[in-house]
FIZADO-38099 format. One record per atom (N, C-alpha, C, O): z, x, y. Coordinates in steps of 0.02 Angstrom, whole numbers, plus 50000, padded with zeros to 5 digits. Each point is the difference from the previous one (the first is absolute). Layout:
// residues N
ZXY;...
//
This chain:
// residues 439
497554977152065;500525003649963;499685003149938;499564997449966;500775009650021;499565002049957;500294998849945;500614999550006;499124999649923;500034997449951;499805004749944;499395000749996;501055003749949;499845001049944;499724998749945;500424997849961;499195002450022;499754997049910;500335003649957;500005006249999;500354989249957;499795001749934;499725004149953;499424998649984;500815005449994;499385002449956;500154997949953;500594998249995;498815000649927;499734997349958;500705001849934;500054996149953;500415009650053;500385003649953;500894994550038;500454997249969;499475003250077;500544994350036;500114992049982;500454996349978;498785003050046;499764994049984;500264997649926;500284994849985;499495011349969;500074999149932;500964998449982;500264995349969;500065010550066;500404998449961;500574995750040;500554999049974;499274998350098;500284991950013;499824995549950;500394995649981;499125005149999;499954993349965;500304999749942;500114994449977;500115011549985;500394999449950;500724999150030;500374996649964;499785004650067;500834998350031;500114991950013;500414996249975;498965002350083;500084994150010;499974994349930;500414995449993;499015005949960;500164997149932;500584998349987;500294994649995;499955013449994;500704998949964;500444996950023;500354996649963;499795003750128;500474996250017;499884993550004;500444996850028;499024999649949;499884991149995;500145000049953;500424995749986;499325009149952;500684997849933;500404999849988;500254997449950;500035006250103;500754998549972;500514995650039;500614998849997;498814999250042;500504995650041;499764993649949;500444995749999;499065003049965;499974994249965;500264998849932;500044994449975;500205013249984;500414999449974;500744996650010;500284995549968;499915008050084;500414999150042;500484991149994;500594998149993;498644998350017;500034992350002;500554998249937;500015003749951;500344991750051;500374997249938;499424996849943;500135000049940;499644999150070;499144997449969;499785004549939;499744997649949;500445011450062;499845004249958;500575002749949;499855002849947;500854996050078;500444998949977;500304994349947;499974994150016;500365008349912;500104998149940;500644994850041;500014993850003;500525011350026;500634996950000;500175003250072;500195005950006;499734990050046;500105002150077;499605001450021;499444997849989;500745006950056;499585005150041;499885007849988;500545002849993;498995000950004;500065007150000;500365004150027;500494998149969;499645004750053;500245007350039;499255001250036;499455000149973;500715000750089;499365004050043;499585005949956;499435000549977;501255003950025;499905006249950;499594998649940;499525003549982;500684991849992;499604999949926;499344998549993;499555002549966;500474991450087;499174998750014;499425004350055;499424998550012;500975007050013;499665003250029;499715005349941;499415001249992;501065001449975;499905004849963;499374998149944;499475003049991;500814990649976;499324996649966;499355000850037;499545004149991;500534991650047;499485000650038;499545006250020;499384999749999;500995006150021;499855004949983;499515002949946;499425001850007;501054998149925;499735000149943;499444997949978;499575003249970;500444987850056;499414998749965;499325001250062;499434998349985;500715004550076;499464998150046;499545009049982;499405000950005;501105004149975;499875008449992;499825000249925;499835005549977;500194989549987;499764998149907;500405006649979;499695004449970;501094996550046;500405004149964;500344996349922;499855002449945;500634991150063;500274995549963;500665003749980;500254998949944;500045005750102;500774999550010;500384994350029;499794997050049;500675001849927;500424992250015;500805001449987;500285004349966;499924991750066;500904998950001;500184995249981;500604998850001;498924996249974;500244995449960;499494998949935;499575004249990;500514989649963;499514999549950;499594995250035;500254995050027;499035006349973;499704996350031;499464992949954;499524996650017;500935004149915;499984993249962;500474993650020;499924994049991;500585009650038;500884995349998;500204998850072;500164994450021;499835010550014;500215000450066;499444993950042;500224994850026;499015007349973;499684998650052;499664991749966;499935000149939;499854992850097;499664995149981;499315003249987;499735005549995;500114987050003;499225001549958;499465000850067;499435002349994;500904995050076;499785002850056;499925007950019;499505003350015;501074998049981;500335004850005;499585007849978;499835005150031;500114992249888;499565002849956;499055000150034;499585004549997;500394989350029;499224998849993;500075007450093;499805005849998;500424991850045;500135004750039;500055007150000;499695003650040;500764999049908;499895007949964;499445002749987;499825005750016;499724988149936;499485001949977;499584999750033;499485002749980;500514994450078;499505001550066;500075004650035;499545003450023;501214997749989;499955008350049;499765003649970;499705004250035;500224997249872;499805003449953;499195001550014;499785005750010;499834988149991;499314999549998;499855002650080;499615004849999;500574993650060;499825000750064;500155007250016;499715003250044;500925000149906;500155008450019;499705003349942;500085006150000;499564991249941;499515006649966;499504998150024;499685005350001;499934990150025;499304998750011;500005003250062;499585004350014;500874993850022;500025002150082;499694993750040;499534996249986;501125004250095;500134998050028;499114996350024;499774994250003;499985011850009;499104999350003;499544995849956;499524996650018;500735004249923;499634996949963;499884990950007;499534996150008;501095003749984;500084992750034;499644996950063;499664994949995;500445008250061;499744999550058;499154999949988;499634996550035;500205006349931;499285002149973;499764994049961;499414998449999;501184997749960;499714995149967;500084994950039;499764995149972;500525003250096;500184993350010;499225002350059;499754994850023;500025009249992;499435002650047;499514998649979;499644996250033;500085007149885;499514995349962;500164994350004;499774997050050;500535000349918;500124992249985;499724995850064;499554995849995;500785006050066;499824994850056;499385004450044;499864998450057;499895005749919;499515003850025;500055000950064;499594997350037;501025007649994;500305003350052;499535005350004;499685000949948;500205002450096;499595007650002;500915004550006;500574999450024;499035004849938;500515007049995;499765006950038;499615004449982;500684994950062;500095004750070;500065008249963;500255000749944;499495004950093;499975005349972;500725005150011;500115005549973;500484989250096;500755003449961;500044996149936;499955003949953;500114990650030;500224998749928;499575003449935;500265001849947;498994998650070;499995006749949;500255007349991;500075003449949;500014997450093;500455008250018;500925000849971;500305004849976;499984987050042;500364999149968;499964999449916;500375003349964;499134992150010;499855001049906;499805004849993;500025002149942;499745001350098;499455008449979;501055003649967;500195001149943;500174999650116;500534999850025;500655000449919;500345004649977;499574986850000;500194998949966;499895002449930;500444999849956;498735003350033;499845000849937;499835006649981;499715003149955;500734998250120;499915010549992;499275000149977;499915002349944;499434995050098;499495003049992;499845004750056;500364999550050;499115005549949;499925001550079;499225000150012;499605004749998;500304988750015;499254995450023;500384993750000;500414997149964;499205001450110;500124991849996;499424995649954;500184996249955;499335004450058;499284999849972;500134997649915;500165003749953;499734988850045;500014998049934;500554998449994;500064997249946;500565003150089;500764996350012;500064994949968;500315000249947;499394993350077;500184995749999;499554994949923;500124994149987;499405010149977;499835000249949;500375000049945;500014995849955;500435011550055;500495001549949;500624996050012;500455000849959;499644995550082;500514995450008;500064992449962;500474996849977;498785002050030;499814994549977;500125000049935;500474996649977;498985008549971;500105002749941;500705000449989;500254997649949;500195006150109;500915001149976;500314992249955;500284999549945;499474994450118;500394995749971;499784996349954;500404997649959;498765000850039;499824997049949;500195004749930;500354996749962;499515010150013;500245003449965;500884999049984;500265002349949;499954995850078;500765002549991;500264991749981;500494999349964;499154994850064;500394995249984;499654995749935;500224995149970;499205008350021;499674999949933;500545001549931;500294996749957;499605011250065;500635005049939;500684993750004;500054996149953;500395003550098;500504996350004;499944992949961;500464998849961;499114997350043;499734994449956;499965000949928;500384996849963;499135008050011;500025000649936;500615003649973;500124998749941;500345006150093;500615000749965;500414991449996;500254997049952;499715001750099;500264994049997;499944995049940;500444998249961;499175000850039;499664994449933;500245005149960;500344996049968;499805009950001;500175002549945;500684999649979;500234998849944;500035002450110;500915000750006;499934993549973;500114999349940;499654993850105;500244993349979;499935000249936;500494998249966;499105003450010;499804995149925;500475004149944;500184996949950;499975008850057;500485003849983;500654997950021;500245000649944;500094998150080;500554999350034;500204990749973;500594998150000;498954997949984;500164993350006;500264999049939;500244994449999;499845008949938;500284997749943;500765002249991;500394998249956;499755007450113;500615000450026;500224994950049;500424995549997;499255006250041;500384996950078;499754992149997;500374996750037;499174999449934;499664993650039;499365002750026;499835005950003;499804987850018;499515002550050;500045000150070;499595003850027;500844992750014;500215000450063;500335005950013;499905002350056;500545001149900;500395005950013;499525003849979;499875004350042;499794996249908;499425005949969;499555000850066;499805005250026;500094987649997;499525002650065;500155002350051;499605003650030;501034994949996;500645003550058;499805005249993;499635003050039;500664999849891;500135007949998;499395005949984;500045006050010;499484990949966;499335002050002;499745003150061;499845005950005;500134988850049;499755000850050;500635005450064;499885004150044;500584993649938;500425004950030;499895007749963;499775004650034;500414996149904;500055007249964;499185002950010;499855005949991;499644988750029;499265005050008;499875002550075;499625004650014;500784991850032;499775001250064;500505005550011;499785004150039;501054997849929;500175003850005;500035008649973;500355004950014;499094993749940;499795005949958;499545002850017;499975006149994;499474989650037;499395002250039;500125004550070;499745005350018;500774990550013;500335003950049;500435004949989;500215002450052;499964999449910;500585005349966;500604999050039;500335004150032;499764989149958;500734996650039;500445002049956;500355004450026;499804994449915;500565000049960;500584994549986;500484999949962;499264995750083;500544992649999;499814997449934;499415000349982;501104996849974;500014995849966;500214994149980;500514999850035;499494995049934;500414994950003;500414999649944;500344994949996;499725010049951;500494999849951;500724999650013;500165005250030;500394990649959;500665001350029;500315006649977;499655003349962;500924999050054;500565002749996;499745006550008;500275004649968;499054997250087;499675005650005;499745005249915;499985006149992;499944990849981;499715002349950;499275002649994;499745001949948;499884997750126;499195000550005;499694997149918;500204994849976;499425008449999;499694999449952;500325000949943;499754997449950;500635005050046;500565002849925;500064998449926;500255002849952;499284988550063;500114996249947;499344999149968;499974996449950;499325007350082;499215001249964;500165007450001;499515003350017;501035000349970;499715007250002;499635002349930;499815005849990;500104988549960;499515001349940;499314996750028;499425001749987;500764994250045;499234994150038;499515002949995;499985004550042;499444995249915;499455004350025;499454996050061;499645002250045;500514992349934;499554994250080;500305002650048;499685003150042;501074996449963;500374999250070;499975008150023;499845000950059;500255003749910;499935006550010;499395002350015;499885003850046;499614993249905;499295003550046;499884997250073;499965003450051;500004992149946;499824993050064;500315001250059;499724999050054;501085003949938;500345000350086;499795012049979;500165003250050;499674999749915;499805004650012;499395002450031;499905004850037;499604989649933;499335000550020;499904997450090;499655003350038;500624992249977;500174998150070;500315004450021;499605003650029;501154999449976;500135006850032;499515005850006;500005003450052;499584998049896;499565005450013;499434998950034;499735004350036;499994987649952;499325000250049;500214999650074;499695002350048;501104993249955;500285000850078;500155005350035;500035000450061;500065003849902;500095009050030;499575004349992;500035006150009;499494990149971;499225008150011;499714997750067;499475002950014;500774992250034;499834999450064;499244995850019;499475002749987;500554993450030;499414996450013;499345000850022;499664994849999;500055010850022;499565006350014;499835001249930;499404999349988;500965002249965;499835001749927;499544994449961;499455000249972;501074994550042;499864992949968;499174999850012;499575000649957;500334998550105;499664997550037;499245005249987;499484999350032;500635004749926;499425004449997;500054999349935;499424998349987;500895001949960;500264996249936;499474996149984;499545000549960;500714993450100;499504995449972;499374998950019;499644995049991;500235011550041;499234998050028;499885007049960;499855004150044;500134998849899;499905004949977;499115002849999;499675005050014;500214986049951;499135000849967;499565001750054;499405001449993;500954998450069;499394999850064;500275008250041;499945001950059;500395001649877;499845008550039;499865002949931;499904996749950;500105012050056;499595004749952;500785001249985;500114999549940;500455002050098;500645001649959;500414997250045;499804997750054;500955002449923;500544999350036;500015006050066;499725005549994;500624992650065;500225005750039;500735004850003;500604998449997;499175006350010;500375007549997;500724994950020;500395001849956;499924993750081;500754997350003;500084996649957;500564999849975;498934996150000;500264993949933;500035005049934;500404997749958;499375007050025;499975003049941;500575005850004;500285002649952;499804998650108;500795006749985;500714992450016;500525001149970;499474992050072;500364995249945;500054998549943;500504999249965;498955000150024;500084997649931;500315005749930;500405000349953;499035004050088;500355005649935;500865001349994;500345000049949;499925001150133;500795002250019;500334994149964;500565000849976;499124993350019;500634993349969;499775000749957;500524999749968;499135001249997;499885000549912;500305005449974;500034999149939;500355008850085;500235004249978;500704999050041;500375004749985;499844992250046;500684995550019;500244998449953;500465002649968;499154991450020;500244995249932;500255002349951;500584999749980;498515005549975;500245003949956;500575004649981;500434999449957;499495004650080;500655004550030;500644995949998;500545001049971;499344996150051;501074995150015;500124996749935;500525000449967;498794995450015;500494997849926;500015002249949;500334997049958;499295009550023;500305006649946;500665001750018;500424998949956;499825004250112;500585001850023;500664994649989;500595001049989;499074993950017;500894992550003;499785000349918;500555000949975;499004998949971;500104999649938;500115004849966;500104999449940;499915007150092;500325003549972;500675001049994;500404999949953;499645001450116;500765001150024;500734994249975;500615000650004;499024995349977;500474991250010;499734998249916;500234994849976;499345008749985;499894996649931;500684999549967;500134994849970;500235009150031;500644999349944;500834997550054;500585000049981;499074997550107;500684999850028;499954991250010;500274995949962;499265002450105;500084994350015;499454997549968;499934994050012;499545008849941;499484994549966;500134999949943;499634997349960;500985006050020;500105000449945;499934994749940;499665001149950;500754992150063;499764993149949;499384997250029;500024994050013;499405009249999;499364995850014;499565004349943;500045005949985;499634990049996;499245000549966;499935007150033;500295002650047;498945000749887;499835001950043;499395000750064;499985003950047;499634991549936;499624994650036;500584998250075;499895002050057;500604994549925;500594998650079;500035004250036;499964999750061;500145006049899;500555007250036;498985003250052;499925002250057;499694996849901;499475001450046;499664993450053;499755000450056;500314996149918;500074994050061;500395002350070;499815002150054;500874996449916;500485001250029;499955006950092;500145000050060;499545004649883;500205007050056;499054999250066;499865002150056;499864994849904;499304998250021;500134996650076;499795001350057;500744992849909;500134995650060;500345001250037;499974996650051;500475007749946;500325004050032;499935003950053;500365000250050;498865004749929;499965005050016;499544994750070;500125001250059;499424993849922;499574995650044;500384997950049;499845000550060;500824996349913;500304996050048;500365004150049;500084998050058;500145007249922;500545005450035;499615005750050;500305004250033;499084995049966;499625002850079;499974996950038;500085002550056;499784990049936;499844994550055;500414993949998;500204998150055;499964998749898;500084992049991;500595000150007;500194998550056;500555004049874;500594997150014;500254996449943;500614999049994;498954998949961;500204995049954;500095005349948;499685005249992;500984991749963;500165005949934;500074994749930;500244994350001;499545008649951;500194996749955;500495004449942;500024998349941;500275006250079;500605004349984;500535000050061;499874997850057;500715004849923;500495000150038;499835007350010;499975004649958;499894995450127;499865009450022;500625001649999;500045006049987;500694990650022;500565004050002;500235003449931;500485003449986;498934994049975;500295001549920;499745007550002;500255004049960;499214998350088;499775004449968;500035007050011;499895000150061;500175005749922;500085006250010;500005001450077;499594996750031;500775007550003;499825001850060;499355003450002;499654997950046;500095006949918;499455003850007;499294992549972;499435001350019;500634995149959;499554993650001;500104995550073;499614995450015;500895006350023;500084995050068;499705004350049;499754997950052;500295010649923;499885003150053;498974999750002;499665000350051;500114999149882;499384996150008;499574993750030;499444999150022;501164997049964;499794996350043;500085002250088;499574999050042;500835003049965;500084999850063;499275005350043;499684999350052;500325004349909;499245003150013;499524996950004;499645000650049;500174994449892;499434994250014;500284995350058;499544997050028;501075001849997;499904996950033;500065003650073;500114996750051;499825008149948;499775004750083;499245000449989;499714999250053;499945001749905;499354999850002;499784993450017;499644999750050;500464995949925;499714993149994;499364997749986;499815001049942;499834996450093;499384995849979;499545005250032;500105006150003;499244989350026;499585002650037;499764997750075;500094994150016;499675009650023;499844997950078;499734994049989;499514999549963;500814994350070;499554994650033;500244995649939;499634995449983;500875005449988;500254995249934;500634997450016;500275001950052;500164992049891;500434997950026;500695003549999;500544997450013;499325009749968;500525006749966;500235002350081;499814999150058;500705004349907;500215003450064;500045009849944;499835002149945;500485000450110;500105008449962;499405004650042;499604997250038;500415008849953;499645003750031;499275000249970;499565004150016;500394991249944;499204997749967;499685005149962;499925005950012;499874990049927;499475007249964;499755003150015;500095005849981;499384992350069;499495005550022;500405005450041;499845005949998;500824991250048;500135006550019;500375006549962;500165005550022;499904990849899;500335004349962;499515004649983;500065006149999;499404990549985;499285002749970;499795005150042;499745004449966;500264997050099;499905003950059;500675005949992;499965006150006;500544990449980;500335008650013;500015002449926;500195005850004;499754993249956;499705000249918;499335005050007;500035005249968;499324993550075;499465001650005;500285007150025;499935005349971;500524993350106;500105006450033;500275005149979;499875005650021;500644992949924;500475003149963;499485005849949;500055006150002;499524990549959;499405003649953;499715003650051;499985006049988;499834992650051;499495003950052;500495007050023;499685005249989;500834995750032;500475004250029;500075006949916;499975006149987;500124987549983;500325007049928;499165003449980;499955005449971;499494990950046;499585003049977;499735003750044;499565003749979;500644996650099;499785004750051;499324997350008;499555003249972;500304992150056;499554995149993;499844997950083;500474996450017;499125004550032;499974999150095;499824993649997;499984998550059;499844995449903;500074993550012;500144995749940;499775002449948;500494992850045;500394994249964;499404995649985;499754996950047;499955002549885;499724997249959;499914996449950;500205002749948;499544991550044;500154995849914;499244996449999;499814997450052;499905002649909;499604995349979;499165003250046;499524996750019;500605010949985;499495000650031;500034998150069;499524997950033;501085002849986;499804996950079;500705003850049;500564999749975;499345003350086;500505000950038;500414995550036;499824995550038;500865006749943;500494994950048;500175004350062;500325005250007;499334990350039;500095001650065;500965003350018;500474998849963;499565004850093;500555003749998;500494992750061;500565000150024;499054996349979;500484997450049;500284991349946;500314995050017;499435006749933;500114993049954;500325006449946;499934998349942;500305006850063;500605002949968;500515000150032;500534997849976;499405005450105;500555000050036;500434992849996;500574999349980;498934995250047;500414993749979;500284998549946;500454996050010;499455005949916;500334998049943;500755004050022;500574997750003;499145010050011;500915004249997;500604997550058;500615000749991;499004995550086;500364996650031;500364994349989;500584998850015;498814996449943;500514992149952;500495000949981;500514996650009;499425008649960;500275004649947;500925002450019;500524998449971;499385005650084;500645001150036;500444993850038;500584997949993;498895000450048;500294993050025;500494994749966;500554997450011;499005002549945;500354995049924;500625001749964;500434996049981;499565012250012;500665003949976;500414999250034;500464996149987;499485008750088;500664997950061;500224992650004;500584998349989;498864997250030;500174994349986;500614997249936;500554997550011;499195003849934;500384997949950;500735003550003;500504997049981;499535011250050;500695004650013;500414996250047;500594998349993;499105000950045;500454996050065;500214993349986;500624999850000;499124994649989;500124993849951;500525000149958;500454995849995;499505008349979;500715002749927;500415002750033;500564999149975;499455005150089;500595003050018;500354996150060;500495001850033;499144992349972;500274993250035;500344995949962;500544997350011;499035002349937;500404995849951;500775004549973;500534997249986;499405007950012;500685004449989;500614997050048;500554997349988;499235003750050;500664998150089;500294995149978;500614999649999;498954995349980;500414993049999;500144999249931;500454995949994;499345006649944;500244999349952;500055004549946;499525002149969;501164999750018;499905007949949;499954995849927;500534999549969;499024998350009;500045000049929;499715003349933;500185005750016;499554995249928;499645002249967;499415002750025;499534996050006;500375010450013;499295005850022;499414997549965;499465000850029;500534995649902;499355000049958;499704993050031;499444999150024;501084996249969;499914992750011;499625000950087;499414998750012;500875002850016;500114998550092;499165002449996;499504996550002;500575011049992;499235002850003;499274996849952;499405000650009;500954996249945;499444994549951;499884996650042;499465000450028;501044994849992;500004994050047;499495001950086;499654996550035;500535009749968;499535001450061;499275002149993;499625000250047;500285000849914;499185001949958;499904994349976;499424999049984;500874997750009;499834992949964;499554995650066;499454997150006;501055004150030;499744994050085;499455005250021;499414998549993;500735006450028;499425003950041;499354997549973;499554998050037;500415002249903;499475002049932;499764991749986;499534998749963;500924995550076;499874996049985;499984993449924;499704994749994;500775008849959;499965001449927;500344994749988;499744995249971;500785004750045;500614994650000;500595000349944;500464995949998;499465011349941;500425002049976;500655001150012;500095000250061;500475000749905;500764999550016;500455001249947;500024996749948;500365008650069;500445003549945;500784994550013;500565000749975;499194994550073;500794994550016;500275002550044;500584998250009;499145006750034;500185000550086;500084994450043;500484998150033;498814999249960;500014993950038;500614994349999;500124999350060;500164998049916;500424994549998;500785005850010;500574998349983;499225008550048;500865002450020;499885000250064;500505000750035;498704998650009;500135003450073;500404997250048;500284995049977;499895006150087;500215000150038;499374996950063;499425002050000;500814993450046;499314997850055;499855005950017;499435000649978;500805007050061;499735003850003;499355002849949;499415000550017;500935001449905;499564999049967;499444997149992;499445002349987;500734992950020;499294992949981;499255000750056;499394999449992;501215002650080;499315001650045;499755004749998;499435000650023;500935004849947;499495004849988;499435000149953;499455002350012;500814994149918;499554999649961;499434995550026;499425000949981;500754994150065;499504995550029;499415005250039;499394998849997;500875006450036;499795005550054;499395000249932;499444997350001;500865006449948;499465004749954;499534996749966;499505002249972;500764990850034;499544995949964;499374997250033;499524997749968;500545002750109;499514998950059;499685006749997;499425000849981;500875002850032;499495008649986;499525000249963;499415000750018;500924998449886;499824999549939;499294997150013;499505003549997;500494991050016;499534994950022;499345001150026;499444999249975;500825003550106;499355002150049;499995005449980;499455002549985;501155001250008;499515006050003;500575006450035;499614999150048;500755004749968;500275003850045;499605003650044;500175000850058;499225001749916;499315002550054;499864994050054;499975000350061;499944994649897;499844994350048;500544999050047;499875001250059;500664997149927;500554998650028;499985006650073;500084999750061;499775005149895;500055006950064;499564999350063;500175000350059;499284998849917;499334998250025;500004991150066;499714998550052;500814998049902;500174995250030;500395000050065;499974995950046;500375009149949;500675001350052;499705005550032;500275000050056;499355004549943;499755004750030;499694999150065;499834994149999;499975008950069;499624998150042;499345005650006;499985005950019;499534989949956;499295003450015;499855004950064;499894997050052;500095010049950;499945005150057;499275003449984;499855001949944;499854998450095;499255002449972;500235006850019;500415000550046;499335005749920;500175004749974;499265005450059;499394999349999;500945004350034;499435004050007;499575005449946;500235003649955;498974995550070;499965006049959;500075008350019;499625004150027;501054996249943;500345008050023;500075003049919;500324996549961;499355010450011;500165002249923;500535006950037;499895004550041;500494994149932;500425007550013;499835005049949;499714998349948;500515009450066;499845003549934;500434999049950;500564997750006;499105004749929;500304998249950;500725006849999;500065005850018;500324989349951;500555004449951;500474999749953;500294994749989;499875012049970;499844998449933;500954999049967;500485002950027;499574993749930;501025000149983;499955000449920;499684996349963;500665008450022;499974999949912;500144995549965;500524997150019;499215000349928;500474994949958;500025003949946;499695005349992;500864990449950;500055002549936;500725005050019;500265003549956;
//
């Protein structure tokens, strides 16, 4: 009987489904539950959340969920930014399994590289690197946190608030959904879950050459147009929220806060989720910023979701190249190949329609506020976990959709395409060319 495979983009994103649905069936359990039982709905949707490192929720996930419950979140958290792979990769080292060349095709797969070659290197590096960073935020939060909380709770929440910042989860354990609200002067707590959101979203490919810097002559042509695109992100967004918001919603802060404030903002509101202002406080034309950082998002192969820097950086490149009448796309002394442009302007569309259709689903089943609904849907796609207070009005229709965008957000919608697609080998036939005006 004949038998289909898999391919490596399928592969990929079963395993995020199947994740999610063991979390939430273990949410599910009365075990994770404060007072009863969950709602299916609720713990699917969590589950969701924390397995896609969005940190949208329908309930408070200080009050509602046990300390099971919690330790569970924060694992779908760690197993869906590291990836499904990564894990599999560590329990392979550990018992010294050989790793078969589909499961590298799958991490090649996972880390949007395109070489398998050296895979399973950068994997290694992924986790020792990542649960390193997670440790030393940890020990910082605690020792900070214990002249508030105790040391048993300082260490709870340490280790929860670092594994969820690294991942650009956005879960927190503060009650009455207040995320961070109450360090928005913090300069520890503000640098520490900022500095973790940003090294978790320049993508592990970056890291990973980062730290092996001393053993090349420079960075490469992708880590340096990241790095540069999130450093003029940053910049860029928190001039814009301190300007725009100095005399509205930052108004009683320092002025040291009010630049804290829009910094963390601007960090947390591409990737992570966590606020230490009330976003409903703030200007529509300051939400409509965020909502831009959060369609861009992080970078390829990180725990971000959004159409990624570099591919912003690519139609940015193409954009200069076109007004200057320019026959190839250039930065740094070097040509960008035309088929690693075409792909940025395809992410690119995919991701848009995607996000049009999503919102005009979410319309059918629920007419409420245009600003909120469409935040709320850039929020999940993008992975972000932001919320203008949509969330706690949807409807189950609702909820699965946002669940839909938040699985997309995640893998990927190319992937997802690529996943569902059936491989046809293509003859080689060139037809003649012909020509259609634009402009």
């Amino acid at each position: 009987m004949f038998k289909q495979q898999l391919t490596p983009p399928q592969l990929l994103a079963i395993s995020f489904i199947s994740v999610i649905l063991i979390g939430s069936l273990l949410l599910y359990t009365p075990w994770s539950v404060q007072n009863g039982q969950a709602h299916y709905m609720t713990a699917l949707f969590t589950a969701a959340s924390a397995t896609c490192v969005t940190g949208l929720t329908l309930v408070d996930t200080a009050t509602y969920w046990t300390s099971f419950g919690q330790v569970v979140i924060i694992l779908l958290a760690q197993i869906g930014g590291l990836g499904v792979m990564s894990f599999a990769t560590f329990f392979a080292l550990l018992f010294g399994w050989k790793i078969h060349f589909r499961q590298r095709l799958i991490m090649q797969q996972a880390l949007n590289q395109s070489a398998v070659g050296g895979i399973v290197k950068i994997f290694r590096y992924l986790l020792i690197i990542s649960f390193a960073i997670e440790t030393i935020a940890a020990i910082i939060l605690t020792i900070h946190w214990m002249p508030l909380l105790g040391f048993k709770k300082a260490l709870w929440f340490g280790i929860f608030h670092s594994i969820s910042a690294f991942n650009n989860a956005g879960f927190d354990l503060f009650a009455n959904s207040i995320s961070l609200n109450s360090f928005t002067t913090d300069v520890t707590v503000n640098l520490v879950i900022t500095t973790l959101i940003i090294i978790g979203g320049l993508g592990f490919v970056v890291l990973h050459e980062i730290f092996h810097y001393k053993n090349k002559t420079s960075l490469s042509l992708h880590t340096r147009v990241v790095l540069i695109t999130t450093a003029i992100l940053i910049i860029v967004g928190t001039i814009i929220l301190l300007l725009s918001e100095y005399s509205h919603a930052l108004r009683e802060l320092p002025l040291g806060g009010k630049l804290l404030a829009s910094y963390f903002q601007t960090v947390s509101g591409r990737t992570a989720g966590f606020t230490t202002i009330d976003i409903n406080s703030l200007f529509t034309s300051s939400q409509l910023v965020i909502l831009v950082l959060m369609f861009i998002g992080g970078s390829p192969g990180s725990t971000s979701g959004g159409i990624k820097t570099s591919t912003l950086a690519l139609l940015w490149i193409a954009i200069i190249s076109q007004l200057r009448g320019k026959k190839d796309n250039e930065i740094f002394r070097r040509r960008i190949p035309d088929s690693d442009m075409l792909h940025a302007f395809v992410i690119t569309i995919i991701y848009g329609f995607t996000l049009i259709f999503l919102t005009f689903l979410v319309f059918l089943f629920h007419q409420g506020n245009a600003t909120a609904i469409l935040f709320e849907v850039v929020s999940a796609l993008g992975t972000v976990g932001l919320s203008l207070g949509f969330t706690n009005e949807m409807t189950i229709p609702s909820q699965i959709i946002i669940i839909i965008a938040m699985i997309l957000g995640r893998v990927g919608p190319l992937t997802i395409g690529f996943a569902l697609a059936h491989k046809r080998k293509q003859p080689e036939i060139h037809y003649p060319k012909g020509k259609i005006l634009i402009g």
